[in-house]
C-alpha positions as CSV (number, residue, x, y, z in Angstrom):
1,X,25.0,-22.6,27.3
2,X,26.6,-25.8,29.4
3,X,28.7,-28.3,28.0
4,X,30.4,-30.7,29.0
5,X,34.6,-29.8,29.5
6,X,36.8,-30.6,26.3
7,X,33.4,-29.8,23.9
8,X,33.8,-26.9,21.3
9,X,30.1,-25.7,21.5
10,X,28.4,-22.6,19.0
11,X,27.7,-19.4,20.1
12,X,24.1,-18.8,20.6
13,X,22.4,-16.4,17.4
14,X,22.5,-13.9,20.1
15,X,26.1,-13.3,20.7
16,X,26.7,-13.2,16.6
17,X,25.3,-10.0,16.1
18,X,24.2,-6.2,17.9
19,X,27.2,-3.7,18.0
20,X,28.7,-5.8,15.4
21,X,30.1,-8.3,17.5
22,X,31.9,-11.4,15.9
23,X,30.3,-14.8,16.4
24,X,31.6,-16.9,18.3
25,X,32.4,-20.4,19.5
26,X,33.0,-21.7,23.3
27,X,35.6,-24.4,24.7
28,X,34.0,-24.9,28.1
29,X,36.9,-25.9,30.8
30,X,36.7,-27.2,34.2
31,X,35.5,-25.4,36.8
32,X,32.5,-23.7,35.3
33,X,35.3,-21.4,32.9
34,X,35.1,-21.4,28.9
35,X,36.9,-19.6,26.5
36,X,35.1,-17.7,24.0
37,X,36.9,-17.4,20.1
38,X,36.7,-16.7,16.6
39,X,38.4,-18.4,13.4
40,X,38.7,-18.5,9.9
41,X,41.6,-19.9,7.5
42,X,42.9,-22.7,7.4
43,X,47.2,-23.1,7.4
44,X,49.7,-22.6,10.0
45,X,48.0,-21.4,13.3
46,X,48.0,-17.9,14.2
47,X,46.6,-17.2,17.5
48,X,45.5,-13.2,18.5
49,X,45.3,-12.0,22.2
50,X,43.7,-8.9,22.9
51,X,45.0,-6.5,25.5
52,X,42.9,-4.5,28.3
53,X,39.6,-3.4,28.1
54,X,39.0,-4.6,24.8
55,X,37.3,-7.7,22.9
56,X,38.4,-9.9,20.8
57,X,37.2,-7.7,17.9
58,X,40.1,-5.4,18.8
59,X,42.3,-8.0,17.2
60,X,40.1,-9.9,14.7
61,X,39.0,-6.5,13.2
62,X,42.3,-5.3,11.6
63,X,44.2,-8.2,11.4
64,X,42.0,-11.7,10.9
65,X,41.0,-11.1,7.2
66,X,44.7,-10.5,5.9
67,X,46.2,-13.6,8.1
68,X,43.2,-15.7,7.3
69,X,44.4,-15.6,3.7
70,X,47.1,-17.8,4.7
71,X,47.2,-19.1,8.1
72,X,44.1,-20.8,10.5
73,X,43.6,-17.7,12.9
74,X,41.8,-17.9,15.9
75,X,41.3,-15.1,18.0
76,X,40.2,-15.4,21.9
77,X,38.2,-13.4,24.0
78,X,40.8,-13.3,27.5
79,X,39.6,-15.4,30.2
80,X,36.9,-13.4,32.4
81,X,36.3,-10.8,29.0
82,X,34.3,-10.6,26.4
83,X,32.5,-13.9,26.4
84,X,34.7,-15.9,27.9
85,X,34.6,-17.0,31.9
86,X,36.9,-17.0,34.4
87,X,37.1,-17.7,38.1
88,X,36.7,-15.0,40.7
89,X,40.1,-14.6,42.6
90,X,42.5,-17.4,41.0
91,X,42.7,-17.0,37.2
92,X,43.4,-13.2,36.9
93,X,47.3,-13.5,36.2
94,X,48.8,-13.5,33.0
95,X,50.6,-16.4,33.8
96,X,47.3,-18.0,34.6
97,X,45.4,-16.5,31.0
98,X,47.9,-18.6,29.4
99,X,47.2,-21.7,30.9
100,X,43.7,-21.5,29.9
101,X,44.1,-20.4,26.6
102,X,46.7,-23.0,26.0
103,X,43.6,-25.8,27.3
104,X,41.3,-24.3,25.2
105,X,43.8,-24.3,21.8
106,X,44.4,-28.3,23.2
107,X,41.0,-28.8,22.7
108,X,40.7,-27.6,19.3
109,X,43.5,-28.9,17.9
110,X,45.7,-25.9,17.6
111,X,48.9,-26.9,17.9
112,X,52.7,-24.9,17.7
113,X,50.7,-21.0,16.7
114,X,52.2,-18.2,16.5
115,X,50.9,-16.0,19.4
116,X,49.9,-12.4,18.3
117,X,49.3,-10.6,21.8
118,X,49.0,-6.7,22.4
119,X,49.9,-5.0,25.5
120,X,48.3,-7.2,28.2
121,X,47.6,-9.6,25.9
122,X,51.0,-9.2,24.8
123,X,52.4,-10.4,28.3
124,X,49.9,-13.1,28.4
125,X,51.6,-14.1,24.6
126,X,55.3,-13.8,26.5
127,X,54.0,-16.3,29.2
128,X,52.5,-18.6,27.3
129,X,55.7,-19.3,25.2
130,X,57.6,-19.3,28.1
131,X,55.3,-22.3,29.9
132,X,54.9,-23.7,26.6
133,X,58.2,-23.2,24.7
134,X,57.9,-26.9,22.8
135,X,54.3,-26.1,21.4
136,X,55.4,-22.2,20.8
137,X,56.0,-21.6,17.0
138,X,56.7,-17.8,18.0
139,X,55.7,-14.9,19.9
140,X,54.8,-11.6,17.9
141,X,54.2,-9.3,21.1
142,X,52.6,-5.6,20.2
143,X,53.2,-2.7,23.2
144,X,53.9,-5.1,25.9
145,X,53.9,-5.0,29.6
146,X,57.3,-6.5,30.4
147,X,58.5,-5.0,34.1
148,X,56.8,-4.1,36.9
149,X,55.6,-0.4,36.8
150,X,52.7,2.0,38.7
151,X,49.7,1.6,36.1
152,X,46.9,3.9,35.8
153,X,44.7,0.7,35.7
154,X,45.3,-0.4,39.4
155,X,44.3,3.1,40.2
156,X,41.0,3.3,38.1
157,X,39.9,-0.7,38.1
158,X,42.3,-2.0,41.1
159,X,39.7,-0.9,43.9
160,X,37.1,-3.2,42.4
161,X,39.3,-6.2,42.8
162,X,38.2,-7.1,47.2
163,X,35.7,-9.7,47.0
164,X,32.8,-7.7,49.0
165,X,33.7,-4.8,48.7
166,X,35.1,-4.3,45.3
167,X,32.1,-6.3,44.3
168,X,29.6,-3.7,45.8
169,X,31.6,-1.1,44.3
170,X,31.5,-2.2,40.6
171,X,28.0,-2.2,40.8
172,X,27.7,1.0,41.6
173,X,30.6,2.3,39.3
174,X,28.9,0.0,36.5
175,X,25.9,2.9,36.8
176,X,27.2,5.8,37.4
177,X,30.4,6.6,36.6
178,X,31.9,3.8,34.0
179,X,29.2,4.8,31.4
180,X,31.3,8.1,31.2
181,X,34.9,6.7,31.9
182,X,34.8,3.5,29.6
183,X,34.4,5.8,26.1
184,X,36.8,8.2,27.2
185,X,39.4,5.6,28.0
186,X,38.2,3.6,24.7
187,X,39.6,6.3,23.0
188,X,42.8,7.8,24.6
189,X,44.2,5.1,24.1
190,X,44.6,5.3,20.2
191,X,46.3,8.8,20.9
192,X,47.8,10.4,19.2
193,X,46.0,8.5,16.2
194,X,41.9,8.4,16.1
195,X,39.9,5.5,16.6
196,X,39.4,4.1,13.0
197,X,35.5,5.0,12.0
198,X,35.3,1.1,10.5
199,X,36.4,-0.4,14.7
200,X,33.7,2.0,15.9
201,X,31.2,1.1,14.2
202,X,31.5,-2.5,15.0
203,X,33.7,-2.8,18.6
204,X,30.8,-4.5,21.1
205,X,31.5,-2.1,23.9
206,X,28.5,-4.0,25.9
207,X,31.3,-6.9,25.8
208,X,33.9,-5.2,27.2
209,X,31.7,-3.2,30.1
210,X,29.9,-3.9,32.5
211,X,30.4,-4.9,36.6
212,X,32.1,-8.2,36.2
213,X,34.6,-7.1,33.3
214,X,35.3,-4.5,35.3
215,X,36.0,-6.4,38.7
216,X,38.5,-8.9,36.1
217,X,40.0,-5.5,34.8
218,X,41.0,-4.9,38.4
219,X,41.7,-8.4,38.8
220,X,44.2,-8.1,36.5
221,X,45.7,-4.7,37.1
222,X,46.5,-6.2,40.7
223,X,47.9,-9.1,39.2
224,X,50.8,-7.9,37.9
225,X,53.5,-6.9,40.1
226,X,54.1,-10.3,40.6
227,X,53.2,-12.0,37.4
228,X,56.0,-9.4,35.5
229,X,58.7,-9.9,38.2
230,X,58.5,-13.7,37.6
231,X,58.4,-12.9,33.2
232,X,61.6,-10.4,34.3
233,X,63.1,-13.2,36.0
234,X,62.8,-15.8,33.1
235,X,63.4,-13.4,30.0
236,X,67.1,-15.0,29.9
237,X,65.5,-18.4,29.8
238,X,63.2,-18.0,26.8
239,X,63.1,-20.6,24.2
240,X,60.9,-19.3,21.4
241,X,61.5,-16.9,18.7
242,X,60.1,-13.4,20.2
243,X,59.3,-10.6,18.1
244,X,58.3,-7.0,19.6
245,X,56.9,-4.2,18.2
246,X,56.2,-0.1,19.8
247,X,54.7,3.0,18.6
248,X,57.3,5.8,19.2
249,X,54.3,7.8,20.5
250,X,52.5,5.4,22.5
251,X,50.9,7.2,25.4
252,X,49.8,4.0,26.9
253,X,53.1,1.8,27.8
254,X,56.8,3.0,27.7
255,X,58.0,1.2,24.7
256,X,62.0,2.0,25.8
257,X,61.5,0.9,29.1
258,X,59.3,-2.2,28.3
259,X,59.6,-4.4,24.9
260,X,62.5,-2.5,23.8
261,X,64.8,-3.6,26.9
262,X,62.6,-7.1,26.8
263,X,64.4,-7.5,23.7
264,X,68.1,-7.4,25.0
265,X,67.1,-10.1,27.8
266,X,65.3,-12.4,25.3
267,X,67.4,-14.5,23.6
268,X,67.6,-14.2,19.6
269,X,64.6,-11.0,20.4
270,X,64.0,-8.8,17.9
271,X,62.4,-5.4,19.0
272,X,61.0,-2.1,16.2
273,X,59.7,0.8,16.6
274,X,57.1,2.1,14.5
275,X,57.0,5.9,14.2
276,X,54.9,7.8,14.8
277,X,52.6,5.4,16.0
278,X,50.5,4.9,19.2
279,X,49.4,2.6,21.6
280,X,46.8,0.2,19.2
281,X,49.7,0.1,16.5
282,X,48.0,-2.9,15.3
283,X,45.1,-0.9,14.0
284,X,47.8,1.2,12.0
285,X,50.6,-1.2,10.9
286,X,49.2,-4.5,9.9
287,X,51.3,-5.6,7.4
288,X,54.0,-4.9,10.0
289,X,52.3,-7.4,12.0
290,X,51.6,-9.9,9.4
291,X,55.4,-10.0,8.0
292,X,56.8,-10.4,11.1
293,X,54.1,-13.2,11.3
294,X,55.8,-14.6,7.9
295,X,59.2,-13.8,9.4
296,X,58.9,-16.7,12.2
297,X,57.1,-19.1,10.0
């Protein structure tokens, strides 16, 4: 589906249904790129930014029908996932995913949200209050990546991200090995909680796989050395109200060493720990979500 940039289009009958996928609508953007997104509500904006390998159903699922109740919530597919398009090479940084989610939100009228973002999402939510701090109502940022760090990721998706190469290769891991590693990986990272039976059921795993998500997964796990050093550098400068949240058993990112000590560089941040609780706390602690939601509004 083409349109013309600055044009909110409808998502085509068949990306609103199979594996229970939400429907959705397109802003396309310059340079062949769209953002793909769901809403409901009407009220105060809330924005939700899903982290990696996941859709935006991973953040629509458990929280959209309680925030829709009172806010407009619009949830996004991350630029080059799910539905939405990126370009090879240039737009994999977090710093960049802001950019183009803060176009497509221009677009549509969307103005001053509160940005809901969980671990890589969560960083792109950090960076996009701190390019946009005047059109920022608040950040709400779930398991974030906040320093610079070794990741799993760059070992597992970061060999996919050479432009030959890494291109060749996804195709081939696409086949043979990713139909294996992707459900594994889909569900460590609830640990030490489950994945919840209702997510399951619905989460449109054909939306999060496949050889080009994969190469942007890589994309992005080689993004972020830099992209974090530049957030580390400009914590003391943030102008938005920032709220953090970490499972104490996350097995996925260091809470202590990431939105924990994020907190003490942000001015005015507020960080808490959930017990207990792993790496998709938003699965598990919703209304934890939605009052600190209520808490910057």
């Amino acid at each position: 589906m083409r349109a013309s940039s600055g044009e909110v289009t409808e998502a085509a009958g068949a990306y609103a249904g199979g594996d229970g996928a939400v429907a959705r609508a397109f802003v396309p953007l310059t340079g062949e790129r769209s953002i793909a997104y769901a809403e409901a509500g009407a009220g105060s904006p809330v924005v939700l930014i899903h982290g990696t390998l996941m859709t935006l159903e991973d953040m629509w699922l458990p929280l959209g029908p309680d925030l829709s109740r009172r806010h407009r919530v619009v949830a996004v597919d991350r630029p080059g996932h799910g539905l939405s398009v990126r370009r090879r090479l240039v737009d994999a940084s977090p710093w960049r995913q802001a950019e183009l989610i803060h176009a497509a939100l221009e677009v549509m009228g969307v103005e001053r949200p509160i940005v809901v973002g969980h671990s890589f999402g969560a960083t792109v939510a950090l960076c996009y209050g701190l390019l946009y701090p005047e059109r920022t109502g608040g950040i709400v940022a779930l398991a974030p990546l906040c320093f610079p760090e070794l990741r799993l990721e760059q070992a597992l998706f970061g060999p996919r991200f050479p432009l030959v190469a890494g291109t060749a290769l996804a195709s081939v891991l696409a086949k043979v090995a990713d139909p294996v590693l992707l459900p594994l990986l889909w569900r460590a990272i609830f640990l030490p909680q489950t994945m919840p039976m209702a997510f399951a059921r619905r989460f449109p795993a054909g939306y999060a796989s496949g050889p080009d998500r994969m190469i942007a997964e890589g994309e992005d796990a080689m993004s972020v050395w830099p992209a974090l050093t530049r957030l580390a550098l400009s914590y003391g400068s943030c102008r938005v109200p920032v709220r953090i949240l970490g499972g104490s058993a996350d097995v996925v990112v260091n809470n202590a060493a990431h939105g924990s000590a994020a907190a003490r560089l942000i001015p005015g941040a507020r960080f808490r720990w959930m017990p207990g609780i792993g790496h998709m706390l938003h699965h598990f602690c919703g209304d934890d979500v939605s009052a600190e939601v209520g808490d910057l509004l």
